[in-house]
LOMIMI-973456 format. One record per residue (C-alpha): chain; residue number from 1; y, x, z. Coordinates in steps of 0.001 Angstrom, whole numbers, plus 500000, padded with zeros to 6 digits. Each point is the difference from the previous one (the first is absolute). Layout:
N
A, NUM, Y, X, Z
...
***
This chain:
379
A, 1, 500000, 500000, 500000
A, 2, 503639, 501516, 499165
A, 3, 501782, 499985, 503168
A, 4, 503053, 500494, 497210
A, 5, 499823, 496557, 498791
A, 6, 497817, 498063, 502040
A, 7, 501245, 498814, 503514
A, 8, 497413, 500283, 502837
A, 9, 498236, 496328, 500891
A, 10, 500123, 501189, 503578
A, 11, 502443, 503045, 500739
A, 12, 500332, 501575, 503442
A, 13, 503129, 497957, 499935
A, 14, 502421, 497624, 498052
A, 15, 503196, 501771, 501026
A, 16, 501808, 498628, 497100
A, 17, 499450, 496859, 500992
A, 18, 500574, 500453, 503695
A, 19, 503434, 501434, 499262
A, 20, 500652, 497274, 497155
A, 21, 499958, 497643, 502776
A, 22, 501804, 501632, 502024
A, 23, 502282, 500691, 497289
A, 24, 503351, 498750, 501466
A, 25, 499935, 501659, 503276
A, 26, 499095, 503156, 498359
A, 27, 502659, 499755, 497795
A, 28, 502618, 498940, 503356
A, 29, 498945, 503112, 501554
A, 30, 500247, 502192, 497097
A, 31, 503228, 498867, 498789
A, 32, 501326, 500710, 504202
A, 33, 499109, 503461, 499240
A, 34, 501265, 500147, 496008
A, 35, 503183, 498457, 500525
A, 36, 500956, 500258, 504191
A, 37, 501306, 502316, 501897
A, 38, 498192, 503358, 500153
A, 39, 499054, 499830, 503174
A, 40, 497658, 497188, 499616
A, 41, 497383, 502210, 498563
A, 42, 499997, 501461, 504047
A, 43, 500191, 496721, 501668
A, 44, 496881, 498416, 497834
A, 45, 497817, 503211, 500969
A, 46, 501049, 499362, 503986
A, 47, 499170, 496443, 498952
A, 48, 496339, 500946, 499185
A, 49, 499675, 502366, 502885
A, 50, 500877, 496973, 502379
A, 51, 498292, 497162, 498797
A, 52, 496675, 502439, 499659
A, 53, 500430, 500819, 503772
A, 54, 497932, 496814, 501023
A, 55, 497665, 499676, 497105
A, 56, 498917, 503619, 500980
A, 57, 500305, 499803, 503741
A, 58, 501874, 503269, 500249
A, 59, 503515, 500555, 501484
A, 60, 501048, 502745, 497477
A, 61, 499607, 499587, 496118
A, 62, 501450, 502272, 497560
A, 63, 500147, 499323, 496445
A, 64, 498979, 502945, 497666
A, 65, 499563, 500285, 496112
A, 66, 496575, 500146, 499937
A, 67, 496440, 500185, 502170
A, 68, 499231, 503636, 499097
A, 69, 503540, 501195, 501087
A, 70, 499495, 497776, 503274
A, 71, 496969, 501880, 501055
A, 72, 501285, 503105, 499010
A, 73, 503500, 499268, 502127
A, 74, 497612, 498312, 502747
A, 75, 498172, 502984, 500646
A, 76, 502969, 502281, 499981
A, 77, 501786, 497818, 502329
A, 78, 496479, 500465, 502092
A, 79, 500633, 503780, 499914
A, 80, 496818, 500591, 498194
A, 81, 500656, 503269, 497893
A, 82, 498197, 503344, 499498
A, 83, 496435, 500684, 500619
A, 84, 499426, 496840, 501925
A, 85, 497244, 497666, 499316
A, 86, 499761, 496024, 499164
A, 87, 496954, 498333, 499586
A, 88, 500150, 497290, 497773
A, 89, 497777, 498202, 497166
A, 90, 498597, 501132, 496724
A, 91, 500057, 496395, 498480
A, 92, 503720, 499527, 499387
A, 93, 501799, 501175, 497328
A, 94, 502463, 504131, 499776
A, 95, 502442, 498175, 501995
A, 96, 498253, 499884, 503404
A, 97, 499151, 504255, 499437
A, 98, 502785, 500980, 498299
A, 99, 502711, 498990, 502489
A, 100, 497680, 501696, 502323
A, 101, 499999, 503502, 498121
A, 102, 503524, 499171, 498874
A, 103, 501112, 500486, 503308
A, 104, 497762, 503271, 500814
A, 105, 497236, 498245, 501550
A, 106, 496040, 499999, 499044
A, 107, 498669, 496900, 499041
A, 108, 496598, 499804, 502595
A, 109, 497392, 497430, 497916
A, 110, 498524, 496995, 502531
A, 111, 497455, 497991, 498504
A, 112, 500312, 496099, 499814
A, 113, 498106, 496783, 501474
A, 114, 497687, 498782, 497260
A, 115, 500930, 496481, 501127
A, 116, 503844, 499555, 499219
A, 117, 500466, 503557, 498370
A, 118, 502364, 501031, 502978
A, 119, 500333, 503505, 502285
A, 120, 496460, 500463, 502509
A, 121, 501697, 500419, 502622
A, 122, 496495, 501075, 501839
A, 123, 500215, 503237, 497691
A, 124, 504059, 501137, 501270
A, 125, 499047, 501615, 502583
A, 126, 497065, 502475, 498525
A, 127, 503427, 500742, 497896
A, 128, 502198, 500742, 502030
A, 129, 501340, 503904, 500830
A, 130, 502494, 502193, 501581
A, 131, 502070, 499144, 497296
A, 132, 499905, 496597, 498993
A, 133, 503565, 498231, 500570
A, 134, 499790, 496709, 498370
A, 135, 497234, 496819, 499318
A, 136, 500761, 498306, 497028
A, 137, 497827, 496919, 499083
A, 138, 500568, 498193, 496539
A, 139, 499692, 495982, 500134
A, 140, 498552, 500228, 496949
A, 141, 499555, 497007, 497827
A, 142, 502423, 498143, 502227
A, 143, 497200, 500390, 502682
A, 144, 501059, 501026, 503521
A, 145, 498441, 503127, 501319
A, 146, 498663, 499912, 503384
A, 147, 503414, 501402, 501616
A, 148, 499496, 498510, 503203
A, 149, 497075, 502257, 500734
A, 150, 501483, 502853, 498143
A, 151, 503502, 499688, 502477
A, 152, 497146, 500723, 502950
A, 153, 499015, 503576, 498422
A, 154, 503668, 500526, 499053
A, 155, 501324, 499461, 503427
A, 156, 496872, 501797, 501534
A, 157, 500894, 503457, 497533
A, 158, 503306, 499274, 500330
A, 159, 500746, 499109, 496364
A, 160, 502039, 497948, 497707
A, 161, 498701, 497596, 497529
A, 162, 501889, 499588, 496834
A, 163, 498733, 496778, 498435
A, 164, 499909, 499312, 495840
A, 165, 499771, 496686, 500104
A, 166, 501851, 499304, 496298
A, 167, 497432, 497737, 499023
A, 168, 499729, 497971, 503354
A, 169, 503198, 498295, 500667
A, 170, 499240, 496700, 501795
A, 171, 496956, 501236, 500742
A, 172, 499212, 499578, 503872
A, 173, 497365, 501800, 502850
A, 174, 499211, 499108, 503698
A, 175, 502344, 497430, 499434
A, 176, 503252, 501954, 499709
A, 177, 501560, 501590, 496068
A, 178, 498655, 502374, 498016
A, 179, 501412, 503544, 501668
A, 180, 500442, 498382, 503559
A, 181, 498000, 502881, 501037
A, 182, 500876, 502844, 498211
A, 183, 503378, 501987, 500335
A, 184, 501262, 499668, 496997
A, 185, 498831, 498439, 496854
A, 186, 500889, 499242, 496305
A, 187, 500211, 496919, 497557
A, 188, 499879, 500004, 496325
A, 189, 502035, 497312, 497667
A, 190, 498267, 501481, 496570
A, 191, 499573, 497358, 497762
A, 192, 496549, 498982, 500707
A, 193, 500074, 500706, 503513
A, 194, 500172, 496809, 502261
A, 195, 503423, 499903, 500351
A, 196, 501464, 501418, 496354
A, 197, 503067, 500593, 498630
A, 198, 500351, 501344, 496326
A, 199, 500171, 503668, 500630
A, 200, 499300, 502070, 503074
A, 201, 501407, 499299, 503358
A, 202, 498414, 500069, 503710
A, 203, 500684, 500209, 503136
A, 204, 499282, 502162, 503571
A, 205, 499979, 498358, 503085
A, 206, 499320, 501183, 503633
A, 207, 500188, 498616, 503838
A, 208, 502080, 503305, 500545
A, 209, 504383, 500158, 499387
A, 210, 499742, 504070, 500097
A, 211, 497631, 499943, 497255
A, 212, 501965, 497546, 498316
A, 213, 502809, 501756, 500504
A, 214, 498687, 502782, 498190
A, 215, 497919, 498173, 497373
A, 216, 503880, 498861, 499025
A, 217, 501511, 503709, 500016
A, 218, 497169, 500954, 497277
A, 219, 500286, 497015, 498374
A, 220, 503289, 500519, 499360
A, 221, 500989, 503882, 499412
A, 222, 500020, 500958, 503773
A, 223, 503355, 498343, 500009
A, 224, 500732, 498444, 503192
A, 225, 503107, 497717, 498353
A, 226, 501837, 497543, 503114
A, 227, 499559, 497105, 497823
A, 228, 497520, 499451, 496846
A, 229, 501191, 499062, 496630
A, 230, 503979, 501481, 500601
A, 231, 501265, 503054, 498710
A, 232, 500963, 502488, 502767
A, 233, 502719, 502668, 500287
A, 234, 497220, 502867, 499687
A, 235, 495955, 500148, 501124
A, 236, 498313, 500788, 502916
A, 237, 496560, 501490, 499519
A, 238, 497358, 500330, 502578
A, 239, 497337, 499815, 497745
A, 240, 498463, 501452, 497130
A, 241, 499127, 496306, 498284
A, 242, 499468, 498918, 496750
A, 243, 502036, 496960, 498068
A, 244, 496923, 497108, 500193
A, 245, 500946, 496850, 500645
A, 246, 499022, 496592, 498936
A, 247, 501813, 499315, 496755
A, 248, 502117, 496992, 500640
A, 249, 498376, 498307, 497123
A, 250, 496442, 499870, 501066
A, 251, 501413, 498828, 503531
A, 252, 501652, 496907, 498364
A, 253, 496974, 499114, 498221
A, 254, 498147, 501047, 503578
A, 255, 501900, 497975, 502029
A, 256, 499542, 496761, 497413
A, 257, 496782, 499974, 499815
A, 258, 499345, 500513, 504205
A, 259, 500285, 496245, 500749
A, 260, 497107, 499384, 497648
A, 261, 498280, 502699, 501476
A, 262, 497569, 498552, 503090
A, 263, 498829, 497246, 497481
A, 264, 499009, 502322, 497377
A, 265, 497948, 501974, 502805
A, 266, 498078, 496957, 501051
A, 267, 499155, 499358, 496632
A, 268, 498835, 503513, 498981
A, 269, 497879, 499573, 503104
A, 270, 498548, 497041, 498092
A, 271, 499504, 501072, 496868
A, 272, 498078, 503166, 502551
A, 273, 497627, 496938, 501327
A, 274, 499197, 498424, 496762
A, 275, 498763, 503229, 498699
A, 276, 498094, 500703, 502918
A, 277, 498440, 496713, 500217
A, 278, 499269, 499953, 496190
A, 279, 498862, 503430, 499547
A, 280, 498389, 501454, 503393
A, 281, 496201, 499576, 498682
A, 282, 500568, 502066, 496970
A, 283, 502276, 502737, 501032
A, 284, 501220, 501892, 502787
A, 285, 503164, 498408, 501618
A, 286, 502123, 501709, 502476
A, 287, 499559, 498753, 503673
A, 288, 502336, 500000, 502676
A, 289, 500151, 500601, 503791
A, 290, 500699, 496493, 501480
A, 291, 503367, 500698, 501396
A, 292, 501140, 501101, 496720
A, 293, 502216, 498562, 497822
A, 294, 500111, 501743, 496407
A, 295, 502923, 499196, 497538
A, 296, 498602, 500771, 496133
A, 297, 501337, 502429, 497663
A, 298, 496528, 499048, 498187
A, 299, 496520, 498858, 500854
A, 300, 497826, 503222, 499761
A, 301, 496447, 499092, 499468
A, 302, 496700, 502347, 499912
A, 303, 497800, 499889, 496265
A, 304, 497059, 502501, 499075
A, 305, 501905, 501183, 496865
A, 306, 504079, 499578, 500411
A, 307, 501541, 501203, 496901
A, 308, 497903, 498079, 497513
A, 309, 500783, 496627, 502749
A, 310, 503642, 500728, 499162
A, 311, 500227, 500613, 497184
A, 312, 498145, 497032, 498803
A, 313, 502319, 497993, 502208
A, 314, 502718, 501564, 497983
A, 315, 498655, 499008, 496492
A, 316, 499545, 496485, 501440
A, 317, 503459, 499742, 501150
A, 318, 499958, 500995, 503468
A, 319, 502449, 502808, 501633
A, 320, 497344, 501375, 501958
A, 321, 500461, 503872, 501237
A, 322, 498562, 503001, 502104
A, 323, 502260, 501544, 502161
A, 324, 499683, 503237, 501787
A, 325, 497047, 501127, 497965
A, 326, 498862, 502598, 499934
A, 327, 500606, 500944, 504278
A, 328, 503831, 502046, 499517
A, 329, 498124, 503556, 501127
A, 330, 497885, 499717, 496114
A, 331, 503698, 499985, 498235
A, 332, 500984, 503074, 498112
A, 333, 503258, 500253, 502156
A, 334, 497363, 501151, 503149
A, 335, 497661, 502378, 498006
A, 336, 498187, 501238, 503350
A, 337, 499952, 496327, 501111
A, 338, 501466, 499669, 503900
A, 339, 499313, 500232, 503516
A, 340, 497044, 497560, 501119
A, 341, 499434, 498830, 496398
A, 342, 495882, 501268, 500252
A, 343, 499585, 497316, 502853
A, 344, 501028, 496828, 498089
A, 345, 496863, 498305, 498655
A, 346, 501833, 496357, 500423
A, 347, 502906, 501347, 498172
A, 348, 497629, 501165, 496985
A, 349, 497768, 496840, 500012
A, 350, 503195, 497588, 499720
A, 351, 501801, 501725, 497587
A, 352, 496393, 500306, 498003
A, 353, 499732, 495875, 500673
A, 354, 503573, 498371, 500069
A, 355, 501678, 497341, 497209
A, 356, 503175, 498457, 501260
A, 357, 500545, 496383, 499787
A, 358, 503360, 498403, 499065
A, 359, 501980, 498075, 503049
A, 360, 503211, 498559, 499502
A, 361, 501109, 497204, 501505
A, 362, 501069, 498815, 496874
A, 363, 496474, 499714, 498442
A, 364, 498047, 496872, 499972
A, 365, 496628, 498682, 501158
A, 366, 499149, 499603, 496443
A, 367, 501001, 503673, 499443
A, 368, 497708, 500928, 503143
A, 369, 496834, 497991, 498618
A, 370, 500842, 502025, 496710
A, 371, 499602, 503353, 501727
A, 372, 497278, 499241, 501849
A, 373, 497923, 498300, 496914
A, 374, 500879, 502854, 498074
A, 375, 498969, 502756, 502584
A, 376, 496767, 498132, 500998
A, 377, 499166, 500440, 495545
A, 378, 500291, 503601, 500282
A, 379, 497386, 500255, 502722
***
């Protein structure tokens, strides 16, 4: 099927028609920023920042331009640097290692729960060493890693736990947010994450105002100005920081969409349930700890022979995909693989087994049956 001409029958998601209909408050917001005063570019990022305080739980939220800058500035801000160690996930994609390394740290490979595809946190601890500074578990899929338990080895090694959880907003744990337990942690808006805008954006939030305070002064040069968004009579630097903040854009179309957001969550978590009803006999679904709440980036299911799944999904109109495969150590960018990455059979055997499923809220129960008729004919 030409993907140049043809128009998926069921895409990971109908953005164009979500923002059709939201077509004229996008275009009240845009036209603010077009055709205002300048400083309404600031005042729509602080927007963001406070109406995502209680959707994420956390008292501090700072809007960045994108999720691989916001772990890189999140581990900074954690004073992770050279020679120190952070054990994170081979089943996510550069961005989780490469802000690690970016920063002067080593990337330390933990393998993952075979059940929701999340950090074992039963296998830290054989980990850990004189010179690990830093846990950093990856909700991946939109599904919560067991933080909770991980915040009792943290606290116990005296650690912090820096939290990628850009495909888990409204995702919940033990009753409390996504990143409740960890000391700072990062969303995604990419396009097809749960919350999207149309080009990067994310944010970093923490229970902490020093590490706030400094997760500002990097995101914005190390420039410590008394009041954002006005021109001052000369700078005041007490930071080497970088220029990274949310572009006022993305915030607009951020903040439109937020209202919408904890209805589109329940029904990705619906669209989640219909799949596993419908296709638990014949392939492996994903299953969660009971006080978990998962958000969906995608439904990630388990088949004997993955690519040829997809990629007869593909020719029969569905935007199926395999993420983080092969495991990051086996790219070319790591030719001597990394720390831990021998001790990862789970890792291996899901990114050997995976298809991803679309969810969108914006997809039908017609669309569902679709996927699943179609995925039961290639087995």
């Amino acid at each position: 099927m030409d993907r140049a001409t043809t128009a998926w029958k069921v895409p990971r998601a109908r953005l164009t028609e979500t923002h059709t209909a939201l077509s004229a408050e996008l275009r009240g917001v845009v036209e603010q920023l077009l055709f205002g005063d300048p400083a309404a570019g600031y005042a729509m990022r602080s927007r963001v920042e406070q109406e995502l305080i209680p959707v994420i739980g956390l008292p501090h939220v700072v809007a960045v331009h994108s999720g691989t800058i916001a772990l890189f500035i999140a581990l900074r801000a954690s004073g992770i640097g050279v020679g120190d160690e952070v054990i994170t996930v081979g089943n996510a994609d550069i961005s989780t290692t490469a802000a690690i390394t970016q920063v002067g740290a080593i990337p330390v490979v933990c393998d993952v729960l075979p059940t929701d595809y999340t950090i074992d946190v039963s296998r830290i601890e054989a980990l850990l060493t004189p010179h690990t500074r830093a846990l950093l578990p990856v909700d991946i899929y939109g599904h919560p890693a067991n933080v909770a338990a991980l915040r009792t080895i943290a606290d116990r090694h005296g650690l912090p736990i820096i939290e990628d959880a850009a495909l888990a907003l409204g995702a919940w744990d033990h009753g409390r947010p996504v990143g409740s337990f960890a000391d700072v942690t990062v969303f995604s808006f990419a396009p097809y994450k749960p919350l999207g805008s149309l080009g990067n954006g994310a944010v970093v939030a923490c229970h902490s105002a020093a590490l706030a305070r400094q997760l500002r002064l990097l995101v914005g040069y190390g420039h410590e100005p008394r009041s954002e968004g006005r021109v001052e009579l000369g700078q005041h630097y007490v930071a080497e920081g970088y220029n990274v903040p949310l572009d006022p854009f993305q915030a607009a179309i951020v903040a439109t969409k937020l209202p919408r957001f904890a209805r589109w969550t329940q029904l990705r978590r619906q669209i989640a349930e219909q799949y596993a009803r419908t296709l638990g006999d014949f392939v492996g679904v994903p299953l969660f700890r009971p006080e978990s709440a998962p958000t969906f980036r995608c439904y990630a299911v388990q088949v004997s022979n993955p690519s040829f799944v997809c990629q007869r999904l593909r020719e029969r109109g569905v935007e199926a995909v395999r993420h983080y495969t092969p495991p990051i150590a086996q790219h070319p960018i790591y030719p001597h693989g990394l720390r831990g990455d021998k001790a990862t059979p789970v890792t291996d055997q899901l990114a050997g087994a995976l298809v991803c499923l679309p969810v969108a809220p914006d997809l039908t129960e017609t669309d569902i049956r679709y996927v699943c008729d179609e995925l039961c004919a290639c087995l």
